[in-house]
PyMOL Python script that loads the backbone (N, CA, C, O; Angstrom):
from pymol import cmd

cmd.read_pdbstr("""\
ATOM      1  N   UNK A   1       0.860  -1.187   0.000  1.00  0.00           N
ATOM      2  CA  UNK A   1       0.000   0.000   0.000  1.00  0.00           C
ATOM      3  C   UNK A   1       0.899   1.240   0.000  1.00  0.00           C
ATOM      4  O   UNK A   1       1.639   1.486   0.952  1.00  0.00           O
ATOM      5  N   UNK A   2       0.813   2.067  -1.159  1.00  0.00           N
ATOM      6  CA  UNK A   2       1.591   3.602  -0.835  1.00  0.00           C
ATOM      7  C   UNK A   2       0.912   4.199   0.131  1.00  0.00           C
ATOM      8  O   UNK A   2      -0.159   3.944   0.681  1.00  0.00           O
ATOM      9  N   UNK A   3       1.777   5.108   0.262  1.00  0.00           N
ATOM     10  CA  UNK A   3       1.703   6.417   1.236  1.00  0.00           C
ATOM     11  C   UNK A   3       0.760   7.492   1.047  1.00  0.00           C
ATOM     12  O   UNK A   3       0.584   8.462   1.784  1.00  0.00           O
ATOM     13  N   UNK A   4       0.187   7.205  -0.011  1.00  0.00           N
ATOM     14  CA  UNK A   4      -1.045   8.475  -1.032  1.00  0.00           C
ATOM     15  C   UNK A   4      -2.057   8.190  -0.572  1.00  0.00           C
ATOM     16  O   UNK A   4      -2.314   6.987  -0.523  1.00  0.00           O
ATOM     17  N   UNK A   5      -2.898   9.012  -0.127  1.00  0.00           N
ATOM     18  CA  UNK A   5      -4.649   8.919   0.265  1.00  0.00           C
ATOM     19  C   UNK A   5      -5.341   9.641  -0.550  1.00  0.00           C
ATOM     20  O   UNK A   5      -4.915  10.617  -1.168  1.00  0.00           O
ATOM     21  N   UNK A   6      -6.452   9.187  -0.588  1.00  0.00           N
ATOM     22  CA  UNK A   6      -7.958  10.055  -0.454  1.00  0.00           C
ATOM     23  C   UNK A   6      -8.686   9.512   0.104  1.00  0.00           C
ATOM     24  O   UNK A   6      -8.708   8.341   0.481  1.00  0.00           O
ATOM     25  N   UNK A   7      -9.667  10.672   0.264  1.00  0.00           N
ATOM     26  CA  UNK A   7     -10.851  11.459   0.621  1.00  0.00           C
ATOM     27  C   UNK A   7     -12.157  10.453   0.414  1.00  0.00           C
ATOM     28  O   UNK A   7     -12.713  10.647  -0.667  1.00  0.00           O
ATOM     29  N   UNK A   8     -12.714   9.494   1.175  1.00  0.00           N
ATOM     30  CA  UNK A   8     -14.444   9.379   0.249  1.00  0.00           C
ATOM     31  C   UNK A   8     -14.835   9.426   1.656  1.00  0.00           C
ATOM     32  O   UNK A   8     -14.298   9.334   2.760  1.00  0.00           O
ATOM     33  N   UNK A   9     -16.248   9.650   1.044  1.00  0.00           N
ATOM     34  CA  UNK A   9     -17.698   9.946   2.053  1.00  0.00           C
ATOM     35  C   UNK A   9     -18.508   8.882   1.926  1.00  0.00           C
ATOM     36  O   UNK A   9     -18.899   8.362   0.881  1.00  0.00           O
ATOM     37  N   UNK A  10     -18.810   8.492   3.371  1.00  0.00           N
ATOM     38  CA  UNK A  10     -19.612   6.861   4.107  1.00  0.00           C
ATOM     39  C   UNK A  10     -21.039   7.499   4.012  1.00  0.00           C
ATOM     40  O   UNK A  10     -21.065   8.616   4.529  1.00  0.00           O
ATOM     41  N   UNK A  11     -21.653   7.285   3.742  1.00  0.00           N
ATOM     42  CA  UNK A  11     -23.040   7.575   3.612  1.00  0.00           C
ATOM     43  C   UNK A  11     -23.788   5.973   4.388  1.00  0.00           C
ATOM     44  O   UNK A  11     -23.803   4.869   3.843  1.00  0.00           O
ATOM     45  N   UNK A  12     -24.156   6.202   5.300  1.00  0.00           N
ATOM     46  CA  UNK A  12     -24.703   5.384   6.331  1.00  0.00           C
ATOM     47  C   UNK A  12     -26.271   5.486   6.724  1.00  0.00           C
ATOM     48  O   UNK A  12     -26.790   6.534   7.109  1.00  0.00           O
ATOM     49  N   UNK A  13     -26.955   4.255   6.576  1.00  0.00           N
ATOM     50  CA  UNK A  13     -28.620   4.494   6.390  1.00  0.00           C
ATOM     51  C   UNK A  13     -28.982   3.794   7.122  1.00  0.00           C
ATOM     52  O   UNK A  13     -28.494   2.669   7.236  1.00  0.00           O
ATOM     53  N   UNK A  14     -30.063   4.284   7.934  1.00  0.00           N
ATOM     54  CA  UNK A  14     -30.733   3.130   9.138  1.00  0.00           C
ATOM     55  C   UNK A  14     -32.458   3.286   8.412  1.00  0.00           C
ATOM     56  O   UNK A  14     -32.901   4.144   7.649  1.00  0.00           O
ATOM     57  N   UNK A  15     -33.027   2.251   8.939  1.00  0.00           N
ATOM     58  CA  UNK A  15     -34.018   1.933   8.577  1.00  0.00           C
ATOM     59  C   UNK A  15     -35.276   2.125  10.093  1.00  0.00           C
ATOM     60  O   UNK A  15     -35.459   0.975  10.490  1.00  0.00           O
ATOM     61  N   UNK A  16     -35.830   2.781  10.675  1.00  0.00           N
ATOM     62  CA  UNK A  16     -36.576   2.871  11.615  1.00  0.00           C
ATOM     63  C   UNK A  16     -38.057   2.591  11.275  1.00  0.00           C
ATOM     64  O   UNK A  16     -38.605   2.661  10.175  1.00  0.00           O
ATOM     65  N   UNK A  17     -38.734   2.158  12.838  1.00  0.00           N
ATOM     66  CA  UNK A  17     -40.151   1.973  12.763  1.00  0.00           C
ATOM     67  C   UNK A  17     -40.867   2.923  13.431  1.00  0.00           C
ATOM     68  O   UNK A  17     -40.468   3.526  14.427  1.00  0.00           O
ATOM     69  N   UNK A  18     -42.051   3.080  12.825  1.00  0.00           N
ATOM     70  CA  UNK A  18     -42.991   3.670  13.838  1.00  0.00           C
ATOM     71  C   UNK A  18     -44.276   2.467  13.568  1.00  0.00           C
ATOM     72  O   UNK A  18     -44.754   1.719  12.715  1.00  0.00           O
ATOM     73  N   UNK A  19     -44.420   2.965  15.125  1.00  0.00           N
ATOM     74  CA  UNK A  19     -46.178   2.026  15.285  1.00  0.00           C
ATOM     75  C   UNK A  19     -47.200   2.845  16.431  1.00  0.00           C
ATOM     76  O   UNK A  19     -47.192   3.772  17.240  1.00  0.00           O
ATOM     77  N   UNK A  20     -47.992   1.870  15.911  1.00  0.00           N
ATOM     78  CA  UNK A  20     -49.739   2.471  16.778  1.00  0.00           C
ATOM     79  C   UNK A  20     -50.073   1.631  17.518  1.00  0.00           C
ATOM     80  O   UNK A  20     -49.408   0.628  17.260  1.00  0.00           O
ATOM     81  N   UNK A  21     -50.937   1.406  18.549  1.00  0.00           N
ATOM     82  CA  UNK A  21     -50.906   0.617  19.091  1.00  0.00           C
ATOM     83  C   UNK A  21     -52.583   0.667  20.114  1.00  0.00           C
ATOM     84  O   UNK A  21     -52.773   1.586  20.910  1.00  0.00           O
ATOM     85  N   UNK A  22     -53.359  -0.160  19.954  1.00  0.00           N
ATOM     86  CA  UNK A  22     -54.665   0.499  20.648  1.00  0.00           C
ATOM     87  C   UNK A  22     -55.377  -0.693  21.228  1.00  0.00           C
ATOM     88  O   UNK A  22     -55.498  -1.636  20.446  1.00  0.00           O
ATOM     89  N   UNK A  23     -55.919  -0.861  22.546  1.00  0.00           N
ATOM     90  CA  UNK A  23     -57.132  -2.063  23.017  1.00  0.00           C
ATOM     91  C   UNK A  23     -58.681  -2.132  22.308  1.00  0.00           C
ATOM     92  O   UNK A  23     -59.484  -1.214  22.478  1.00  0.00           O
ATOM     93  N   UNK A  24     -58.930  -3.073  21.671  1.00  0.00           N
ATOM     94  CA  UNK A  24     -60.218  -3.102  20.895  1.00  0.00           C
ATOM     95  C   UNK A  24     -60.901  -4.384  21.529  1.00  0.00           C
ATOM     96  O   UNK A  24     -60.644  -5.584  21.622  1.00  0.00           O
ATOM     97  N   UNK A  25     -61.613  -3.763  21.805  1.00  0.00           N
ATOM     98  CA  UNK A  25     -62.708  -5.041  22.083  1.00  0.00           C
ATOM     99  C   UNK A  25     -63.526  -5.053  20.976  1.00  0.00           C
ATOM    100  O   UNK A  25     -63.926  -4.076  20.342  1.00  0.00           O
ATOM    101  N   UNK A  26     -63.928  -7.146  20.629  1.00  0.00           N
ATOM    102  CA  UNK A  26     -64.461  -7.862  20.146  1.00  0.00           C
ATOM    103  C   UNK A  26     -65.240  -8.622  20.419  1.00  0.00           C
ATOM    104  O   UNK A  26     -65.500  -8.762  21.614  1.00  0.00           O
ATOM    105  N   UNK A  27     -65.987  -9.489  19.345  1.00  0.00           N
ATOM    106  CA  UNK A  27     -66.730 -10.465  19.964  1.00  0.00           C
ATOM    107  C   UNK A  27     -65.957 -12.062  20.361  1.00  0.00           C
ATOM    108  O   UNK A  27     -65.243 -12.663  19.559  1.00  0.00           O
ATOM    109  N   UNK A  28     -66.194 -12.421  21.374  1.00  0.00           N
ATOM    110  CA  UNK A  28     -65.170 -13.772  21.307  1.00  0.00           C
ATOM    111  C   UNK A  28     -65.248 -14.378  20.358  1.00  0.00           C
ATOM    112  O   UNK A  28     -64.195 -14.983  20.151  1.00  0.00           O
ATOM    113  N   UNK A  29     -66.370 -14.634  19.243  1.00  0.00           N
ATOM    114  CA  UNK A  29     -66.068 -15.627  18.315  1.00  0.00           C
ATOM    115  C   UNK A  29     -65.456 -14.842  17.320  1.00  0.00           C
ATOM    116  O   UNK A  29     -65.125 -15.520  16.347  1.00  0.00           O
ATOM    117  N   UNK A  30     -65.256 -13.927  17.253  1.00  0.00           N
ATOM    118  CA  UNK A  30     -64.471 -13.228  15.689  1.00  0.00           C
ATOM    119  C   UNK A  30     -63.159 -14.136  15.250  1.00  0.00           C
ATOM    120  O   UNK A  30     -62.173 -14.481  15.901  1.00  0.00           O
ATOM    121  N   UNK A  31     -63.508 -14.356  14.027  1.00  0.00           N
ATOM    122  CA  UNK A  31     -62.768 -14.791  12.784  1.00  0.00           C
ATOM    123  C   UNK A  31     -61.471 -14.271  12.465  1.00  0.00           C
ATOM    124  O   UNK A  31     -61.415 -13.042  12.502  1.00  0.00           O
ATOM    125  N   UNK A  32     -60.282 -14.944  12.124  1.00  0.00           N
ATOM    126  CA  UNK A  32     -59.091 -14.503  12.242  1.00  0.00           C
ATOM    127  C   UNK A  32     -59.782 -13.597  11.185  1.00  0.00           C
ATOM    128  O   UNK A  32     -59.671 -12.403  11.461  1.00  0.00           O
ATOM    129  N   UNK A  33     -60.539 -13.894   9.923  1.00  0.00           N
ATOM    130  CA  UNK A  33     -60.280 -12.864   8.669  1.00  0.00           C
ATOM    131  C   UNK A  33     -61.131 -11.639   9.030  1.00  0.00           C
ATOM    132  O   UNK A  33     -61.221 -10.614   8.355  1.00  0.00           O
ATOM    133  N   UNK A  34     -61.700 -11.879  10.113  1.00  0.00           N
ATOM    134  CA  UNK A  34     -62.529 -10.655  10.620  1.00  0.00           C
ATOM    135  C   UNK A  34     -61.456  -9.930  11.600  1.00  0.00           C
ATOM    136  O   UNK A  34     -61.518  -8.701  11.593  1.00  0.00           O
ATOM    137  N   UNK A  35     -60.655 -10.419  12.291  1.00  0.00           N
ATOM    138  CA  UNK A  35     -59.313  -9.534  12.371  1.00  0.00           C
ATOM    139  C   UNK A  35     -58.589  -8.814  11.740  1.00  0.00           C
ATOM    140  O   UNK A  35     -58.125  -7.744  12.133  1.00  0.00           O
ATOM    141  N   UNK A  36     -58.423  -9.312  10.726  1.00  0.00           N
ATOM    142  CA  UNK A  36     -57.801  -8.924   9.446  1.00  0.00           C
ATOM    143  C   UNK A  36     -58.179  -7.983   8.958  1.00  0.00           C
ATOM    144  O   UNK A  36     -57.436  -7.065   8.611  1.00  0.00           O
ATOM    145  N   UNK A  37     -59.341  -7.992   8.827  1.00  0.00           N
ATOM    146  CA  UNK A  37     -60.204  -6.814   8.152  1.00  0.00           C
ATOM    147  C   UNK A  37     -60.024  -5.649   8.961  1.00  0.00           C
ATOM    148  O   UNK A  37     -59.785  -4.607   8.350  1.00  0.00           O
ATOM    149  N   UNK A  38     -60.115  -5.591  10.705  1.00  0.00           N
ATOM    150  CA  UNK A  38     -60.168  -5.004  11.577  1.00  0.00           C
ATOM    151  C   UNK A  38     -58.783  -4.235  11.622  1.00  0.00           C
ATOM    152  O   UNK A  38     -58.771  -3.036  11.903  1.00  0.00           O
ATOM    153  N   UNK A  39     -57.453  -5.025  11.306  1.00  0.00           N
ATOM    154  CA  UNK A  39     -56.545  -4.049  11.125  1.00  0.00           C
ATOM    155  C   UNK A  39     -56.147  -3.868  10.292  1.00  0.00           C
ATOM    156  O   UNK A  39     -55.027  -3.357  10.251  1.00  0.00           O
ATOM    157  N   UNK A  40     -57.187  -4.344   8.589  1.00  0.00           N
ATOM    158  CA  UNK A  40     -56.936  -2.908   7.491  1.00  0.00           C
ATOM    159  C   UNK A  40     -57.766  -1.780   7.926  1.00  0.00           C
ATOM    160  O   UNK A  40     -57.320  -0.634   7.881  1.00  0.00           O
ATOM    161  N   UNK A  41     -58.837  -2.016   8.304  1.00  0.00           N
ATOM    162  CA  UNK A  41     -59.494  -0.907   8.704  1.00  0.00           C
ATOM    163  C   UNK A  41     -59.032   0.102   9.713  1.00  0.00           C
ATOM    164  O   UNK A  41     -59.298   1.266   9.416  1.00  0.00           O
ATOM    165  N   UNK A  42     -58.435  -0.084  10.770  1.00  0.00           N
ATOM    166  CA  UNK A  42     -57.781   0.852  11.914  1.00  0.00           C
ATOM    167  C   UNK A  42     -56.496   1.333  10.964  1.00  0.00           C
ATOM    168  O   UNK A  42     -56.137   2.502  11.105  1.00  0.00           O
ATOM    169  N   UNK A  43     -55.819   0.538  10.053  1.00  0.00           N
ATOM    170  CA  UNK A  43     -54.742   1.184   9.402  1.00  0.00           C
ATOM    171  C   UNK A  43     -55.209   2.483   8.655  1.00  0.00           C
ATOM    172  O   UNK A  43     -54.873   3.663   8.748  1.00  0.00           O
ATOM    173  N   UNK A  44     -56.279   1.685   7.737  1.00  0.00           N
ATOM    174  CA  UNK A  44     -56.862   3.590   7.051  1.00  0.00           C
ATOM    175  C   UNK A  44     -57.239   3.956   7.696  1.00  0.00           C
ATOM    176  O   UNK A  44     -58.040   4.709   7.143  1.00  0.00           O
ATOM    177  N   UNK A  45     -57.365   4.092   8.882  1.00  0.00           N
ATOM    178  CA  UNK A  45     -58.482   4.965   9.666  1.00  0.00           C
ATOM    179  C   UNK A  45     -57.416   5.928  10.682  1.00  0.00           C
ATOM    180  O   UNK A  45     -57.795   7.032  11.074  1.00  0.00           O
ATOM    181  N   UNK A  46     -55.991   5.350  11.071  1.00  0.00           N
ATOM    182  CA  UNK A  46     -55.492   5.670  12.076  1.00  0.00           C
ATOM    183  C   UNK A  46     -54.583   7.324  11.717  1.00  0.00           C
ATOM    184  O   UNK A  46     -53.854   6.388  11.390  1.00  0.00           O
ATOM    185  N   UNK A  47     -54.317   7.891  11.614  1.00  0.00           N
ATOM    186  CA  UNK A  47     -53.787   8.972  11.117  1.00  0.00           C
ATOM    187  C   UNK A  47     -52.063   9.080  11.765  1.00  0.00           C
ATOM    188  O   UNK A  47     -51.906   8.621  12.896  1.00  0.00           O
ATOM    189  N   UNK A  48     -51.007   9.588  11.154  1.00  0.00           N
ATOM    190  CA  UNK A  48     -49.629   8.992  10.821  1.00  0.00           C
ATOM    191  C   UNK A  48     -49.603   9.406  12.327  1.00  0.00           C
ATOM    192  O   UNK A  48     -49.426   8.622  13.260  1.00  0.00           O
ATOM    193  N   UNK A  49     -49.794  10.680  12.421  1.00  0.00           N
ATOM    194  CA  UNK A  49     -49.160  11.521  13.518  1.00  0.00           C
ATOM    195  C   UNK A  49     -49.415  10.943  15.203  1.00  0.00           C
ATOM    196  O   UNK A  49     -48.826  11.336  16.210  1.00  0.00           O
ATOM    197  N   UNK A  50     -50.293  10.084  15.118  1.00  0.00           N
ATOM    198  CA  UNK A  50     -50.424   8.944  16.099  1.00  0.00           C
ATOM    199  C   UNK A  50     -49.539   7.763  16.746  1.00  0.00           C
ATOM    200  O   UNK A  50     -49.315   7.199  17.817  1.00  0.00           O
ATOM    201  N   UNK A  51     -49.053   7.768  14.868  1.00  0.00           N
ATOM    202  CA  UNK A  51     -47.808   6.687  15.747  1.00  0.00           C
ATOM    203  C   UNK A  51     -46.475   7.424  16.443  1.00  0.00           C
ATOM    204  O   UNK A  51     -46.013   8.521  16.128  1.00  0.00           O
ATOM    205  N   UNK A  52     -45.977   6.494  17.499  1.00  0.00           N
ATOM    206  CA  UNK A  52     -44.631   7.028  17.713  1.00  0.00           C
ATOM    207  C   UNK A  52     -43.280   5.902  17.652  1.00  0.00           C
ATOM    208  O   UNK A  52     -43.386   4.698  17.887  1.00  0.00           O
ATOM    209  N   UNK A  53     -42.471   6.353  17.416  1.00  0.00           N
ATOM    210  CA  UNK A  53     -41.115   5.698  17.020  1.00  0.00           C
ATOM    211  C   UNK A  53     -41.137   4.721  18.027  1.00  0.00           C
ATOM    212  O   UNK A  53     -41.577   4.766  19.176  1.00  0.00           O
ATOM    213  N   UNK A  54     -40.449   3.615  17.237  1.00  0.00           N
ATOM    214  CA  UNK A  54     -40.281   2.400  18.324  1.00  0.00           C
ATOM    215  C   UNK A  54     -38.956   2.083  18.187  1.00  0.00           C
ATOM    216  O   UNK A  54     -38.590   1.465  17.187  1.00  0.00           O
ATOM    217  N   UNK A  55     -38.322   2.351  18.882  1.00  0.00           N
ATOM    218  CA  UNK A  55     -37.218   2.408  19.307  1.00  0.00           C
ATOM    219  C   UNK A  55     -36.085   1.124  19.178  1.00  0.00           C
ATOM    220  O   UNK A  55     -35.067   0.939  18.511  1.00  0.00           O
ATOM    221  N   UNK A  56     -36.739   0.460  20.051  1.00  0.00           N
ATOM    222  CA  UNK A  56     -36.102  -1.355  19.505  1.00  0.00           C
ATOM    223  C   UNK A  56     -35.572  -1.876  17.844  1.00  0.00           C
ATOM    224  O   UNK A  56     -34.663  -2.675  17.620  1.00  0.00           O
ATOM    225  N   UNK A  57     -36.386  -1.204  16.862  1.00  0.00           N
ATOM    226  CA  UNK A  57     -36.128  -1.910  15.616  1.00  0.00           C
ATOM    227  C   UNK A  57     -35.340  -0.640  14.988  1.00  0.00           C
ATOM    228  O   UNK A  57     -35.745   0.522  15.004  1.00  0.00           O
ATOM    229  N   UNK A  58     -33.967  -1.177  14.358  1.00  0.00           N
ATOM    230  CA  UNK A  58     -32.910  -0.565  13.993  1.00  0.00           C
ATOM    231  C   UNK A  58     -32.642  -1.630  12.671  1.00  0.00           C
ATOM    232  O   UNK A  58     -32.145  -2.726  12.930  1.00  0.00           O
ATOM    233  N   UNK A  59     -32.907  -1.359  11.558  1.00  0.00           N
ATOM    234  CA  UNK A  59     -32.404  -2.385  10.355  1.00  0.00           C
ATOM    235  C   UNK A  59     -31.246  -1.282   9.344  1.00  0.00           C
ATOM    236  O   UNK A  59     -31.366  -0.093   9.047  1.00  0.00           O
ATOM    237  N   UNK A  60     -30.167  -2.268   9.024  1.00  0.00           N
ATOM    238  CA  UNK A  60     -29.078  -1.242   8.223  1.00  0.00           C
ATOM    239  C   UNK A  60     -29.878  -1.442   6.844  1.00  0.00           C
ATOM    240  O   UNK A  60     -30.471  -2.404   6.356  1.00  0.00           O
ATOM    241  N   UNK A  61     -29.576   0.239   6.311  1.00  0.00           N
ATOM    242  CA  UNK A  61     -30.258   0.469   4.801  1.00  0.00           C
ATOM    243  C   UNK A  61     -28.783   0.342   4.349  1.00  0.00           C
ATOM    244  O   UNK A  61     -27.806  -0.208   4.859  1.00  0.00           O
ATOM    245  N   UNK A  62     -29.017   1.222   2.927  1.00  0.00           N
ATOM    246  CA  UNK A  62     -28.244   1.128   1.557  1.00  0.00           C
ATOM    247  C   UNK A  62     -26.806   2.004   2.266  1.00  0.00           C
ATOM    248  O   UNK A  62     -26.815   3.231   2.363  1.00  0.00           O
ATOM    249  N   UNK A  63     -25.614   1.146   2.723  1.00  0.00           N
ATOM    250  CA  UNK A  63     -24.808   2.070   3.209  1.00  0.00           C
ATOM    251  C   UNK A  63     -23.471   1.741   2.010  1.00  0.00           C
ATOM    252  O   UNK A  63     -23.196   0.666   1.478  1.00  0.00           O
ATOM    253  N   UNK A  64     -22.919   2.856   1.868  1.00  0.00           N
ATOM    254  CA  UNK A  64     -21.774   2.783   0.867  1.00  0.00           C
ATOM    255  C   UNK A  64     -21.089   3.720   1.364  1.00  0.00           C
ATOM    256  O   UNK A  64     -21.285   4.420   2.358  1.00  0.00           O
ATOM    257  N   UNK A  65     -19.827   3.684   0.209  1.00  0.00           N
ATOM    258  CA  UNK A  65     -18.998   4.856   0.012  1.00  0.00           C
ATOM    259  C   UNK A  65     -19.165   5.371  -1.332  1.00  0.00           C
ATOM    260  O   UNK A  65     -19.535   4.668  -2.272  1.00  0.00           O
ATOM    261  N   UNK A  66     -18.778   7.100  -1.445  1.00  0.00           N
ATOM    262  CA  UNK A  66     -18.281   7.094  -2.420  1.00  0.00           C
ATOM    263  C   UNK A  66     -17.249   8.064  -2.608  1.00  0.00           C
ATOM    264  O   UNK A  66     -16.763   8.530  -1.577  1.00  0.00           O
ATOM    265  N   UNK A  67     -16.633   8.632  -4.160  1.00  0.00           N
ATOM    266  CA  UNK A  67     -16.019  10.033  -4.021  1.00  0.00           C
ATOM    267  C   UNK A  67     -16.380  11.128  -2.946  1.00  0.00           C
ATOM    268  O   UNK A  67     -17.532  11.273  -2.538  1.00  0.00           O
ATOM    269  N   UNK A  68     -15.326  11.880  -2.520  1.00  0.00           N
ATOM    270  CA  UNK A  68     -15.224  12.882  -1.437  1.00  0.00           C
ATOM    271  C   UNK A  68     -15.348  14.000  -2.518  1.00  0.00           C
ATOM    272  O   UNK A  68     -14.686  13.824  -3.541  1.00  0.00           O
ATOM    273  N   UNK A  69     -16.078  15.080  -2.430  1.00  0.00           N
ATOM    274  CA  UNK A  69     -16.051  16.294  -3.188  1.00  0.00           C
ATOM    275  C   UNK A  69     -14.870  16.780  -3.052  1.00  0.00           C
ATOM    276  O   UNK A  69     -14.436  16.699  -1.903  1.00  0.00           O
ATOM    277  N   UNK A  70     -13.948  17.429  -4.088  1.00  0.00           N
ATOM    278  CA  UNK A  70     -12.768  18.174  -4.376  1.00  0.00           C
ATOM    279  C   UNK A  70     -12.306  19.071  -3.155  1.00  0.00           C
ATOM    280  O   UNK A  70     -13.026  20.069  -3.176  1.00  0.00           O
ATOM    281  N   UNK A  71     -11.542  19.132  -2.250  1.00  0.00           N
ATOM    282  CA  UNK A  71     -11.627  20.146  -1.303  1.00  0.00           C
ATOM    283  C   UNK A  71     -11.711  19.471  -0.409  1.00  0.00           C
ATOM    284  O   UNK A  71     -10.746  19.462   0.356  1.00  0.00           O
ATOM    285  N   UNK A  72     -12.883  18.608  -0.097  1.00  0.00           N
ATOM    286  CA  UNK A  72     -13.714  18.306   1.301  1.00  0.00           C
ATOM    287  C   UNK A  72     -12.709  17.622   2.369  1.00  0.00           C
ATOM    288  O   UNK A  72     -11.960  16.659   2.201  1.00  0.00           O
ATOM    289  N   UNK A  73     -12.961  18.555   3.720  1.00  0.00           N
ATOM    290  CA  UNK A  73     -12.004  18.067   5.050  1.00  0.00           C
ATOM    291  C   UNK A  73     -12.468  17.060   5.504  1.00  0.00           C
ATOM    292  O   UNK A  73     -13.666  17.058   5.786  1.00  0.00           O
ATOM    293  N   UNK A  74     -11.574  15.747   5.744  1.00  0.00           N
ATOM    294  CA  UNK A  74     -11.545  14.468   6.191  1.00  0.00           C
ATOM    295  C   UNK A  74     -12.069  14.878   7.664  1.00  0.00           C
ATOM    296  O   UNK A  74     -11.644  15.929   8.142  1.00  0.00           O
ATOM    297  N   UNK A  75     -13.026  14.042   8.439  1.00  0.00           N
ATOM    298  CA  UNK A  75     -12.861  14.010   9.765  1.00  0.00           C
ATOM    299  C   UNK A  75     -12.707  12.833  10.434  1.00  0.00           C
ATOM    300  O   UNK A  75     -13.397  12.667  11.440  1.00  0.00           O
ATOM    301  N   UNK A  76     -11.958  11.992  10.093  1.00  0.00           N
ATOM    302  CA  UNK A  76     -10.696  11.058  10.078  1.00  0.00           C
ATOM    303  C   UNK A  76     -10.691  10.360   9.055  1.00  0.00           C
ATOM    304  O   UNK A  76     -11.313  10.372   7.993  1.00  0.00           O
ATOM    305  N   UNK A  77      -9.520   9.437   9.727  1.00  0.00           N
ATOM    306  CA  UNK A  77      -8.783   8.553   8.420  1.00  0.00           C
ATOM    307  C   UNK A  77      -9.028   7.336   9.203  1.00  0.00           C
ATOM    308  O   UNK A  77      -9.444   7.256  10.359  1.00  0.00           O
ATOM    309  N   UNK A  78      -8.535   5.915   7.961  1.00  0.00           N
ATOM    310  CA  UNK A  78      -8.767   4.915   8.258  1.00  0.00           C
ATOM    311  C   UNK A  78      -7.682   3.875   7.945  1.00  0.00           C
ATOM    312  O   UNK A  78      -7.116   4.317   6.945  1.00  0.00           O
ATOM    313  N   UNK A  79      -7.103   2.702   8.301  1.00  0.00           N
ATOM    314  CA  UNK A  79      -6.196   1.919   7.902  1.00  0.00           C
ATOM    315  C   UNK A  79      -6.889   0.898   7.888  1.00  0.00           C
ATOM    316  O   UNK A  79      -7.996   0.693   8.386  1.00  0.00           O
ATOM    317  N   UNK A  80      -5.723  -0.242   6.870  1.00  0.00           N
ATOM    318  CA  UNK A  80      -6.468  -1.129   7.002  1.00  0.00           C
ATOM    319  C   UNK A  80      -5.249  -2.574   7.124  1.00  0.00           C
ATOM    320  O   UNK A  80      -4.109  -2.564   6.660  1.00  0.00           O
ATOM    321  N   UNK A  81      -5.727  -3.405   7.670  1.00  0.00           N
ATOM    322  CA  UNK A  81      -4.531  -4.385   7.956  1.00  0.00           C
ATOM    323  C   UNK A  81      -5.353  -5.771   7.664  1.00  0.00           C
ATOM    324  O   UNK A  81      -6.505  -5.804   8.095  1.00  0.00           O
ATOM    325  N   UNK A  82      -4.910  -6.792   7.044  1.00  0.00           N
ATOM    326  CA  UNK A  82      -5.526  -7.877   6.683  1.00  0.00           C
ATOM    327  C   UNK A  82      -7.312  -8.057   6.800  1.00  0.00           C
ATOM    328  O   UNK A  82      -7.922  -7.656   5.808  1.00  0.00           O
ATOM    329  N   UNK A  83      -7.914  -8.470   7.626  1.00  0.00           N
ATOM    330  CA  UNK A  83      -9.311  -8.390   7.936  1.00  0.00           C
ATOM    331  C   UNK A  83      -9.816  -7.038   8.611  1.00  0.00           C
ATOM    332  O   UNK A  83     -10.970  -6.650   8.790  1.00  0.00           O
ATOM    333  N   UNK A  84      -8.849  -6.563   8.867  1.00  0.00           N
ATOM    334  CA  UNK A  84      -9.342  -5.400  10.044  1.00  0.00           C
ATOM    335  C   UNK A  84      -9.198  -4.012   9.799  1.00  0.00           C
ATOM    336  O   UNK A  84      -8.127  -3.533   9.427  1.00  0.00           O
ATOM    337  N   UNK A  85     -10.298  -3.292  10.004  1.00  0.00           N
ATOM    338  CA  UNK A  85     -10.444  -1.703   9.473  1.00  0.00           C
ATOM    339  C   UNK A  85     -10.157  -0.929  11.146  1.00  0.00           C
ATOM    340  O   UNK A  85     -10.907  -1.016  12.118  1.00  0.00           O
ATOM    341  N   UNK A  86      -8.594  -0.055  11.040  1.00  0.00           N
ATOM    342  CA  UNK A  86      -8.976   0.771  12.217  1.00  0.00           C
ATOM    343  C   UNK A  86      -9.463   2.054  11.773  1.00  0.00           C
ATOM    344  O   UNK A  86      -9.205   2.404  10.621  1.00  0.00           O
ATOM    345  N   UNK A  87     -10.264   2.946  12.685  1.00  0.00           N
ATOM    346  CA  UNK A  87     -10.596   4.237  12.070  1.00  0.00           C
ATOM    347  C   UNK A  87     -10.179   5.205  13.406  1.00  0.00           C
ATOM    348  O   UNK A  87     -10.211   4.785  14.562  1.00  0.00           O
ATOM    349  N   UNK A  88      -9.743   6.720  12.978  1.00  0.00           N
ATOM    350  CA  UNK A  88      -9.299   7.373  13.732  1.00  0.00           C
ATOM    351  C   UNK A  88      -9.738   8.641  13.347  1.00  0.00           C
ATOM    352  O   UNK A  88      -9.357   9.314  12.389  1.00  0.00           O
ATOM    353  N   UNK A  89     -10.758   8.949  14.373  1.00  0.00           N
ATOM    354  CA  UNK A  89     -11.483  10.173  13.907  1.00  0.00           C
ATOM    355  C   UNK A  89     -10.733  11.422  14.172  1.00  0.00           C
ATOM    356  O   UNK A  89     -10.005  11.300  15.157  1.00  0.00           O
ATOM    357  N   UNK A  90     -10.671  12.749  13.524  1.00  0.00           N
ATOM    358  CA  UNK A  90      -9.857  13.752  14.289  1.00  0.00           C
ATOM    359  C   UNK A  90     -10.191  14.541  14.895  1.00  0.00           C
ATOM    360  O   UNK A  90      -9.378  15.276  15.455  1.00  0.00           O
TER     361      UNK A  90
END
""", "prot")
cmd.dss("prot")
cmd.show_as("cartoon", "prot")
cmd.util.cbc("prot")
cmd.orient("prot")
């Protein structure tokens, strides 16, 4: 490996949930597909701003690298040694 670097930018994506969450009473005999129905219906019915973030579910999105814009200040660097990436922020 030479001694020459550049510059790229990690673009890092998380994937979060939000949910709703409500007690409905039924009739004891209701039908799974009458469930079903029950939470397409509360889905159109429920309005976004109701739900709140759930915290627990964290899934990784589309994360890459790519070119660093011309100019742009590193805020660290990184090495790399057989399997292993160290990074050293500045």
């Amino acid at each position: 490996m030479s001694g020459a670097t550049k510059c790229v930018r990690v673009r890092l994506a998380a994937l979060t949930r939000v949910e709703y969450t409500e007690v409905i009473e039924v009739p004891a005999d209701v039908t799974q597909d009458q469930l079903e129905q029950l939470v397409n219906k509360r889905y159109s019915d429920v309005d976004g701003g109701d739900y709140v973030e759930d915290d627990h579910y964290w899934e990784p999105g589309h994360c890459f690298t790519e070119a660093a814009d011309e100019g742009e200040e590193a805020t660290g660097s990184a090495t790399f040694q057989a399997d292993a990436v160290q990074f050293t922020p500045y």
